[in-house]
N, C-alpha and C positions, 0 to 999 in steps of 0.2 A: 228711226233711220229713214232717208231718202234714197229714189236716186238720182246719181249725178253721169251726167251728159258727158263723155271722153270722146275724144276722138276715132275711139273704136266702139263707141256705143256706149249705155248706161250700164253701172256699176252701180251697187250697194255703199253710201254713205260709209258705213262701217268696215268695207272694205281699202279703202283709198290708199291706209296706212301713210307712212312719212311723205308730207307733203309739201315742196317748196311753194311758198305760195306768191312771190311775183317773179317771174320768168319771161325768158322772149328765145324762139326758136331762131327770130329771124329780127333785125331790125333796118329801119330806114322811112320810107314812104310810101303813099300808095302809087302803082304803077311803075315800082321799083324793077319790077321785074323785065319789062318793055326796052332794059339797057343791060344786056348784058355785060357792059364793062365794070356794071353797077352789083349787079346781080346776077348770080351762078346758079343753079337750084342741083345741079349733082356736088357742086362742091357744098354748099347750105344744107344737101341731106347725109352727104359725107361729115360733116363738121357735128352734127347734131346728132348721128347715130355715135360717134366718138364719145362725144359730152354725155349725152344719156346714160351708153354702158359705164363708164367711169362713175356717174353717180348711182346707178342703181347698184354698182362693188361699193359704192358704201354707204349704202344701207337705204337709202331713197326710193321711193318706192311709187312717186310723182310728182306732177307741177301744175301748177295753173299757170299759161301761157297768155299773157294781158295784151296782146297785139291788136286792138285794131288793125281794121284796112287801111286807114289812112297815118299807121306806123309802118305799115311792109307787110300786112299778113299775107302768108301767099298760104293759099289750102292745097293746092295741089303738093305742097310737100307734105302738109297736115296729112294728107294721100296718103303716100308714099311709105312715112312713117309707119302708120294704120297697118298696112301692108306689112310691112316687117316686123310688124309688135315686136318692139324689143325689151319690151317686159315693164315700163312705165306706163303708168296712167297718165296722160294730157289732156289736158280741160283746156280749151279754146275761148276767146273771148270774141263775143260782137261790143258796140258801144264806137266811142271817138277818143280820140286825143286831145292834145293841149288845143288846137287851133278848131274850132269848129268848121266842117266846110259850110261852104254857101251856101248851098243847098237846104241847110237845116236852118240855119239862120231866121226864117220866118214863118217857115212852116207852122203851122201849130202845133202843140207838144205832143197831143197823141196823134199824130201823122208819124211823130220821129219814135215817140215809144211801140209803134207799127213795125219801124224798121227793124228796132231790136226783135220784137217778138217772132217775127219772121225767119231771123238767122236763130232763133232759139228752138224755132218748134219744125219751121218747113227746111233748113241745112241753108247751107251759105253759098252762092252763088252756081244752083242747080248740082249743088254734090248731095253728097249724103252725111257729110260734117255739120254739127249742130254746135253751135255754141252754147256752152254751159255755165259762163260768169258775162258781166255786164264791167265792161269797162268806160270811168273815166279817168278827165285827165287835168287838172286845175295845179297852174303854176302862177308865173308871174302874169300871166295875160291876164290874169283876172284882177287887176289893177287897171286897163284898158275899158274905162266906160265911159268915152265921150265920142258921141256922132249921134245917128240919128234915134229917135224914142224905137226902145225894142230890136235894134240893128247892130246895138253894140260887141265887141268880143264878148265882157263879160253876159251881158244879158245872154249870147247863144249859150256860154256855159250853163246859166241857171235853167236857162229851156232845157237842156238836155239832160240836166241830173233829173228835172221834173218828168221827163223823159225815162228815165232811166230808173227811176223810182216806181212809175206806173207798168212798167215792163216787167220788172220784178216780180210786183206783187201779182199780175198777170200770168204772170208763168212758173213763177217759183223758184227761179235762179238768183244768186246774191248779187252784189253789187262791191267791185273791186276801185277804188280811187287812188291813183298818182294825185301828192299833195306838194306843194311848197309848204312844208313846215315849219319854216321861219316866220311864214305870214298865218300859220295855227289855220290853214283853208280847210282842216277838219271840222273848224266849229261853224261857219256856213252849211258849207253838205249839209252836215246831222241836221241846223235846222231847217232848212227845205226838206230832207227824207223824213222828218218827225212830219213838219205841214200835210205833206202827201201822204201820211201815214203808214209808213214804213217801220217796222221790225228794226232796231238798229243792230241788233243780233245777226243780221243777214248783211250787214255794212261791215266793208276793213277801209280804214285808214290811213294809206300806204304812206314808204317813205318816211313815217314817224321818225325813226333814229337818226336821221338828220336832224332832229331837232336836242339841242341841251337841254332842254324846260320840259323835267320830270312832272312837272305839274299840268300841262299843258296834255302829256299822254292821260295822266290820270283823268282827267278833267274826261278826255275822249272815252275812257274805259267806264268811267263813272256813269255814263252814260247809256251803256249797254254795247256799244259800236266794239269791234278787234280792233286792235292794235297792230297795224303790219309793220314788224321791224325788220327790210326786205330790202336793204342797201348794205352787205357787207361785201366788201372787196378789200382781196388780199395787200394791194398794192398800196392800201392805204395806212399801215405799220401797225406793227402790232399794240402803239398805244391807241391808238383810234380804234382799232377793233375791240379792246379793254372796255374803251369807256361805251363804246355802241351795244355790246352785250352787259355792262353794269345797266342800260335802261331795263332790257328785259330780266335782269335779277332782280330789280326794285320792284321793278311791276307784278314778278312771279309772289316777292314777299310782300307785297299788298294783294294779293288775295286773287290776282288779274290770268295769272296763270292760261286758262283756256280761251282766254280773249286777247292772244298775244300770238301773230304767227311769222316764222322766219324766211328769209328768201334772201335773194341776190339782186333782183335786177340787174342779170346778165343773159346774156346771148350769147351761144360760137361763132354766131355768126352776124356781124353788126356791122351795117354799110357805112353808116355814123364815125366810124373810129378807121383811121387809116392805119392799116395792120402790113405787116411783111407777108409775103404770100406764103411764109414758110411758117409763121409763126401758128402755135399750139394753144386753140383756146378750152381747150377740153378739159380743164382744170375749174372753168366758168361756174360750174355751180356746186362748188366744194367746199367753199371755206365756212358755211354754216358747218357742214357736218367736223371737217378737220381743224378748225380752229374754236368758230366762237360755241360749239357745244361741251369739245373736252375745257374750255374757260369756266363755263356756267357748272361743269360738275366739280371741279377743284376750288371752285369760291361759292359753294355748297349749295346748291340747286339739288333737288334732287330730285329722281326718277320719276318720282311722278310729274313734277313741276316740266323736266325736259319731254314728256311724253306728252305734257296734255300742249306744251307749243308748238311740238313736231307733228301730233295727229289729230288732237283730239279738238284743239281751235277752228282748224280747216274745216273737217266735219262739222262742227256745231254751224259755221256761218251755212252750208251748203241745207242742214236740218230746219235752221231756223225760215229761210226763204221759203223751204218747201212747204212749211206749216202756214206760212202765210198764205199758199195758193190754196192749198186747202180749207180753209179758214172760211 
């Protein structure tokens, strides 16, 4: 067992119990906050104390929160939270998003895997909050490779995973990726995180269940990497959620079981999405436990298979990184 980095301090691996594992307390950009028409932070710690207690009533027990700074991360609620403990573990994220800023652009890679390590070991912007996963974020921009040698979108992307790879293995924390899964941007990563010598045990694959190509996950899992099936939302009808949870039954009965973890990529609080100021998003990270788990036990999953996706995946990526620092 390890431990793992929360927002109210280190915890025992073994500890963690049911954990969502891609979340967002807050969503938008960086310096979101600078606009209040934009961003509220009593209404964001309001909306998130709501959502919280609602999933820890059924049965949730954490999250790992994949926010970079230049998605909206604000720590001063990450604060706030801390302060209230309201009974969740929350694992905080340094790392980047889809768009690489400028700034990293050229730098050399361990200049930028500096900056992860920084918010990993010394807290993030003179708090006491450490980040404990490494976020990135590979979509379509990484089709975007003409301009000049080494200044490309894509190239900042590959800087940064090489970044983000060497950060890891530095400090011990794993490594979380937002993927376009149509474009299979999980077989890149692996091989840059294999080059840089990386654990893929300490690697998730997000966003997978957006993809139909059972073979494409396997291929990922075959590999040693998790599997994040981290995109179910309610609104999307119950045959979509059918066939998004038939991925992790197939995967469970090939043998992938603890290399497969659940989540939402959801927020209550999402600047991205124009909401009614009445409306209730406190439902946001429910529907792994209320829908696609009572699924996976009635079309025969069984307890062990739903434990080791709800606990015991999470834990292994967070073991497998710390053995690497030790190593």
């Amino acid at each position: 067992m390890s431990a793992v980095q929360t927002i109210r301090g280190p915890v025992n691996s073994g500890s963690l119990g049911w954990m969502l594992s891609h979340e967002h307390l807050t969503v938008g950009g960086a310096g979101m906050q600078s606009f209040p028409w934009i961003y509220d932070e009593d209404d964001a710690f309001k909306e998130n104390v709501k959502a919280l207690r609602r999933a820890s009533e059924a049965g949730i027990e954490g999250l790992v929160d994949l926010t970079p700074f230049d998605l909206g991360r604000q720590i001063s609620l990450f604060e706030a939270l801390a302060d209230a403990d309201i009974g969740v573990n929350i694992v905080c994220a340094t790392g980047v998003y889809r768009w690489v800023p400028m700034y990293f652009r050229r730098r050399p890679i361990d200049d930028v895997a500096e900056h992860f390590v920084r918010e990993i070991q010394d807290g993030i912007q003179g708090t006491a909050i450490k980040a404990g996963i490494i976020k990135l974020a590979w979509d379509q921009e990484y089709r975007l490779d003409e301009g000049p040698e080494g200044a490309t979108v894509r190239s900042g992307l590959e800087r940064t995973a090489r970044a983000a790879a060497r950060a890891a293995k530095a400090t011990g924390v794993p490594i979380s990726c937002h993927t376009l899964a149509a474009d299979e941007l999980g077989t890149p990563l692996l091989d840059i995180f294999e080059d840089e010598g990386l654990d893929l045990r300490a690697v998730t694959i997000g966003h997978s269940n957006d993809s139909r190509d059972l073979s494409y996950l396997l291929r990922i899992a075959g590999r040693g990497a998790t599997v994040g099936l981290d995109r179910y939302y309610r609104e999307s009808g119950a045959d979509e959620l059918a066939r998004r949870a038939g991925l992790a039954l197939e995967l469970a009965k090939a043998g992938y079981a603890e290399q497969v973890t659940l989540g939402h990529d959801a927020s209550p609080y999402d600047t991205l999405v124009a909401h009614a100021p009445e409306t209730d998003r406190s439902d946001c990270w429910l529907t792994v436990a209320e829908v696609e788990i009572p699924w996976l036990r009635q079309h025969g999953a069984t307890d062990d298979q739903i434990d080791a996706m709800c606990r015991r995946s999470v834990q292994a990526t967070f073991d497998a990184a710390a053995a690497m620092a030790g190593s």
